[in-house]
C-alpha positions in Angstrom: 37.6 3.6 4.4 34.7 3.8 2.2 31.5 1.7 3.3 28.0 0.8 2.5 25.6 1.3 4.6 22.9 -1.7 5.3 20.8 0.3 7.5 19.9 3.8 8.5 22.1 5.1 11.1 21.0 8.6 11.9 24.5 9.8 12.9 25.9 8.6 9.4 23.1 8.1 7.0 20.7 6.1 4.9 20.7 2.9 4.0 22.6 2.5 0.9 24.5 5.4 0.9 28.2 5.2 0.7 30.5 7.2 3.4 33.7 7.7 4.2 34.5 6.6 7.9 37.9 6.2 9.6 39.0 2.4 9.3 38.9 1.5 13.4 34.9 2.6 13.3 34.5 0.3 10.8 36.3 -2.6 11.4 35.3 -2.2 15.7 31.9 -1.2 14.9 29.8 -0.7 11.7 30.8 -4.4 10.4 30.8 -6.3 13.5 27.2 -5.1 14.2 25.7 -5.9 9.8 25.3 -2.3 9.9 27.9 -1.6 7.1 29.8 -3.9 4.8 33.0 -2.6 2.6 32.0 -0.5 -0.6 34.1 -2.8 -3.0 33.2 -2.6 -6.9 31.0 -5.6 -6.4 29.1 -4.2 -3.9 28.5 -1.3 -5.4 27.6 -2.7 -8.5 25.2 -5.3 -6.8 23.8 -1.7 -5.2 23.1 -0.5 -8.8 21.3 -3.7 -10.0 19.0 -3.7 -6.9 18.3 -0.1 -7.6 16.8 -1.2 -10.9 15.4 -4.2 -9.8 13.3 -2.5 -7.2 12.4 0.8 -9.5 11.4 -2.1 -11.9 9.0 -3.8 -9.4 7.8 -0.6 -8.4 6.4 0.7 -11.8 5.0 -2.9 -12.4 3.3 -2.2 -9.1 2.4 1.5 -10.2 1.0 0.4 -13.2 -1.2 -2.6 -11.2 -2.9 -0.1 -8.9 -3.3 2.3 -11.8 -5.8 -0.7 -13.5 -7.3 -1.5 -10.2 -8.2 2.6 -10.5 -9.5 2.3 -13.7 -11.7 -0.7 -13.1 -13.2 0.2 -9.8 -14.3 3.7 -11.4 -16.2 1.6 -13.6 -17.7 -0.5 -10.8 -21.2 -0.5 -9.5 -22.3 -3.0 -6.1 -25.9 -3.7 -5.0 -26.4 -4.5 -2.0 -30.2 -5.4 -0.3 -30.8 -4.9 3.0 -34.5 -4.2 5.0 -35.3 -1.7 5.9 -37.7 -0.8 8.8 -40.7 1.6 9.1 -38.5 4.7 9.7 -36.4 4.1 6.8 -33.3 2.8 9.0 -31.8 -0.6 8.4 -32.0 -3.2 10.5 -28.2 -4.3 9.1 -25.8 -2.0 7.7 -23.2 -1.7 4.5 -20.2 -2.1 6.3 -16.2 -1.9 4.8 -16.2 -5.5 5.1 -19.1 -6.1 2.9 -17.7 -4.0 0.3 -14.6 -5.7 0.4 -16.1 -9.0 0.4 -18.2 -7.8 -2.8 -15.2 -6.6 -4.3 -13.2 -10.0 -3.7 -16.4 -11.4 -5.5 -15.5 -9.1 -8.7 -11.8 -10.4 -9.1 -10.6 -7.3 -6.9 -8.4 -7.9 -3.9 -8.2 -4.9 -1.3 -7.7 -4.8 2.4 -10.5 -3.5 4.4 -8.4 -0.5 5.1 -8.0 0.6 2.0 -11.8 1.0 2.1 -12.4 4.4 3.5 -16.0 4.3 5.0 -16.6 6.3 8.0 -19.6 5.0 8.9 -21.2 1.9 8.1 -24.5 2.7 5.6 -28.1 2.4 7.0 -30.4 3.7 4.6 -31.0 2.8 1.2 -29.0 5.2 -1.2 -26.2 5.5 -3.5 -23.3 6.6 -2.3 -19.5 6.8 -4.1 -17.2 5.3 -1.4 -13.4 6.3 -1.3 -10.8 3.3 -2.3 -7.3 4.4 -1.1 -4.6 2.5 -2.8 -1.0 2.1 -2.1 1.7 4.7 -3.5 -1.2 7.3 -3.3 -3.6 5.9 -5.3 -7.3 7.3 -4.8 -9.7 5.2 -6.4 -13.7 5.0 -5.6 -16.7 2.4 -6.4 -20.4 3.7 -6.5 -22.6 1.8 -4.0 -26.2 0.9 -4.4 -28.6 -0.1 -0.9 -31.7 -1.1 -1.8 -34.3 -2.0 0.2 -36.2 -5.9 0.5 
């Protein structure tokens, strides 16, 4: 009996592949559990459509993060912070800040995405690293000035 698969099952295969399985493992097992359903002509053809669907949504989402690139290369934040005798800060620039001061700009990203290994404590400029879903590498120049 030919079935679809609705999950990965790592003696079978993926989800969504279709295999060929005696009709007692089936019927006793794979359907019982929702981890296979019948590959009927419907099924597969519902298969086919969500294929699209999703390789749809996921160059509408490519082509999102691929503007989000473009615009934070084009990007500059200030930030002001004092700075004491020896030149160290008595605050810092931390990823939150530059994700708040992105949200400020129209730009929504997690504070994951910003990749800041140590907050900054002395005035400079400094390019920090945006990492974006699907691989997506962007960065935003940062500017700490002093008060």
């Amino acid at each position: 009996m030919k079935v679809l698969l609705l999950q990965d099952i790592t003696t079978l295969g993926k989800k969504n592949d279709v295999k060929d399985v005696s009709d007692g493992y089936a019927r006793n097992f794979l359907f019982p559990r929702n981890l296979a359903k019948p590959a009927t002509e419907a099924a597969l053809k519902n298969l086919v459509q969500q294929k699209v669907r999703e390789e749809h949504e996921k160059s509408e989402e490519y082509q999102k993060y691929k503007a989000l690139v473009d615009k934070l290369k084009s990007l500059t934040l200030s930030f002001r912070v004092r700075i004491g005798e020896k030149g160290r800060a008595y605050g810092s620039v931390t990823a939150v800040k530059i994700r708040d001061a992105l949200k400020k700009q129209g730009i929504e990203v997690n504070k994951e995405w910003v990749l800041l290994e140590e907050p900054i404590k002395t005035a400079e400029e400094k390019v920090v690293r945006i990492k974006l879903p699907q691989e997506f590498k962007g960065g935003v120049k940062i500017i700490v000035e002093a008060e």
